[in-house]
N, C-alpha and C positions, 0 to 999 in steps of 0.2 A: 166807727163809733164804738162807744164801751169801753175797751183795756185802751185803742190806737183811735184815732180822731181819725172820720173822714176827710180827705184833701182833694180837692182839686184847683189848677192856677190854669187861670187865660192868659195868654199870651200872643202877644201878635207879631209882625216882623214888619221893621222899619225900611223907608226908599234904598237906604244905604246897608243893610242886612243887620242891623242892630235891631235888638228883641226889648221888648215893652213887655213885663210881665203886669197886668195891671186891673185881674181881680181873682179874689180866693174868696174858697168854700172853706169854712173849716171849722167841721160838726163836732162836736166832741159828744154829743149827745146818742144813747145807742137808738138807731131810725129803721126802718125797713128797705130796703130798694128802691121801693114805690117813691117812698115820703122822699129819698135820697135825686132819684131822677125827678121827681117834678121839679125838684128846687134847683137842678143847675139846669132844667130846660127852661125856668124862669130867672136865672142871673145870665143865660146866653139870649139877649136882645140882638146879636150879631148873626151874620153866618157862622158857623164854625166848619172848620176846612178838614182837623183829621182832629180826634180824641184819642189819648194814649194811655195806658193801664201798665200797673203792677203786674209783670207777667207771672210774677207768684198768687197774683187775686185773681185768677181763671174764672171761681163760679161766681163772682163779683161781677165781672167782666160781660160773662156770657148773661147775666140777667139783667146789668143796664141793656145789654143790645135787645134782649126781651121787651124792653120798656122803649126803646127808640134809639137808645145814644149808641152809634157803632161808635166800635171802640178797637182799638191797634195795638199789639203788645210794644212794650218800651223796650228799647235796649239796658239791658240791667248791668253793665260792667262795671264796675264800681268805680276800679283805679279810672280806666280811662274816662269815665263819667268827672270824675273829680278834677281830672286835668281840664277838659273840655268848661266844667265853672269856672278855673282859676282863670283861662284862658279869655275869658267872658268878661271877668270880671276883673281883671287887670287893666289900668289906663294904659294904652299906649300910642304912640305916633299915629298909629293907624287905625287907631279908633274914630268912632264919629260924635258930636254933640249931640246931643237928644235933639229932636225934630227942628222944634220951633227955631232952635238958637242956629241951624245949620245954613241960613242964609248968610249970617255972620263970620267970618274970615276970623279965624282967632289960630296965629301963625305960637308955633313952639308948644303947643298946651297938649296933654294927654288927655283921652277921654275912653273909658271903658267901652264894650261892643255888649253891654247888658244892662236896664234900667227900671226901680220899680216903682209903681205909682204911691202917693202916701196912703193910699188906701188898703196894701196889704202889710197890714201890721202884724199878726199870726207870722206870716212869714218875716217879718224884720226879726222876730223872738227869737225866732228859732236861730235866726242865721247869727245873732248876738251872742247866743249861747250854745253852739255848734263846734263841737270839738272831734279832734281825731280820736281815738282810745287809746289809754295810758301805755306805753310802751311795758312798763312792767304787767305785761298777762301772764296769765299760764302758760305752762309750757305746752300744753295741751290742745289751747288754742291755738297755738300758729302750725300742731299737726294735723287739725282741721282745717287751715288755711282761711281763719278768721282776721288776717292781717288789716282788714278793710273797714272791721267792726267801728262804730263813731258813740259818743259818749252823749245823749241828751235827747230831746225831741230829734228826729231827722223826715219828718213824714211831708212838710213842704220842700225840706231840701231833696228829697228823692225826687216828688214832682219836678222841680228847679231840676236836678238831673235829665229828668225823663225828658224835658223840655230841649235840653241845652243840645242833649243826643242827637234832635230829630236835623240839630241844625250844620253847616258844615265849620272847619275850625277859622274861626276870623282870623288867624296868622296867617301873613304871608311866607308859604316855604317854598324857597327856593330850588328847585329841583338839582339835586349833585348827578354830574355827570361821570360814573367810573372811568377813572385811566385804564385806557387798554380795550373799552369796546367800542361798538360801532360808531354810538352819535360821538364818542370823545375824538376817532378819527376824523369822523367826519366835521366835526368843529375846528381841528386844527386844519386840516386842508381850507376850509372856507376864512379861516384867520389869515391862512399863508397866499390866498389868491387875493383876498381885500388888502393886503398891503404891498403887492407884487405891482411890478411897473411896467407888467405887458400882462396878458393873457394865457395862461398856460402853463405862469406858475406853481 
């Protein structure tokens, strides 16, 4: 609250590991703690399973847990935070339809593994007007290693971050096997005995 808007986003996880973000806090009004924690212990009607904080808001942190809400530092990586949303939020093959439509067979179509209710409009804003920072900086800043810096509101997209972190990456990778060590030998002997026409191959 004040110079930076309080944020926080519910989020829940779907049968098929796709995330529902599908309500926000977002106070712009400067509050106390107090006033801060009754009002998300009155917009959580649900259980809530973990809560996750700005690990740079420590005495933030340590006084909602004063007031009840434990709370868990966030992974703060920027770049790989960032990948982890494009990741989220890219349709593809192996994505899922949002819940309801997931009875329905719908063969060739892409679908994102991230989805948000129309109720969080604060955060539609932001993501509308959500930019990287202009590559012409200072020279200054990238010898502080500001390379990650973003141009606009970011205070629900870091939530969306903190979120996306807790989760694992919906791409399927396929694990590379090095030429030359154990399991690479050991795949090619079990390749050359599966096609050998006795045993002992």
């Amino acid at each position: 609250g004040g110079r930076d808007p309080f944020v926080v986003l519910w989020f829940a996880v779907g049968p098929k590991g796709e995330v529902y973000f599908y309500r926000e806090y977002y106070e712009r009004e400067l509050k106390g703690i107090k006033e801060h924690a009754a009002n998300i212990r009155g917009f959580s009607r649900e259980r809530i399973r973990d809560t996750y904080y700005d690990p740079s808001a420590t005495q933030v942190a340590e006084d909602l847990m004063l007031e009840g809400i434990t709370c868990n530092p966030a992974n703060n990586e920027r770049m790989a935070g960032r990948l982890r949303v494009t990741e989220y939020l890219t349709p593809t093959a192996e994505g899922h339809p949002p819940y309801p439509m997931q009875g329905k067979p719908r063969e060739k179509e892409k679908y994102p593994h991230v989805y948000f209710f129309s109720t969080m409009r604060e955060t539609f804003e932001e993501i509308a007007f959500f930019r990287w920072r202009d590559e012409n900086m200072k020279k200054q800043d990238h010898l502080e290693g500001e390379k990650e810096r973003t141009q606009g509101d970011d205070h629900a997209m870091d939530c969306l971050r903190y979120a996306l972190m807790t989760r694992p990456s919906p791409s399927n990778i396929v694990k590379r096997t090095v030429p030359g060590s154990f399991d690479w030998y050991r795949k090619q002997i079990t390749s050359r005995r599966r096609k050998g026409a006795f045993i002992g191959v």
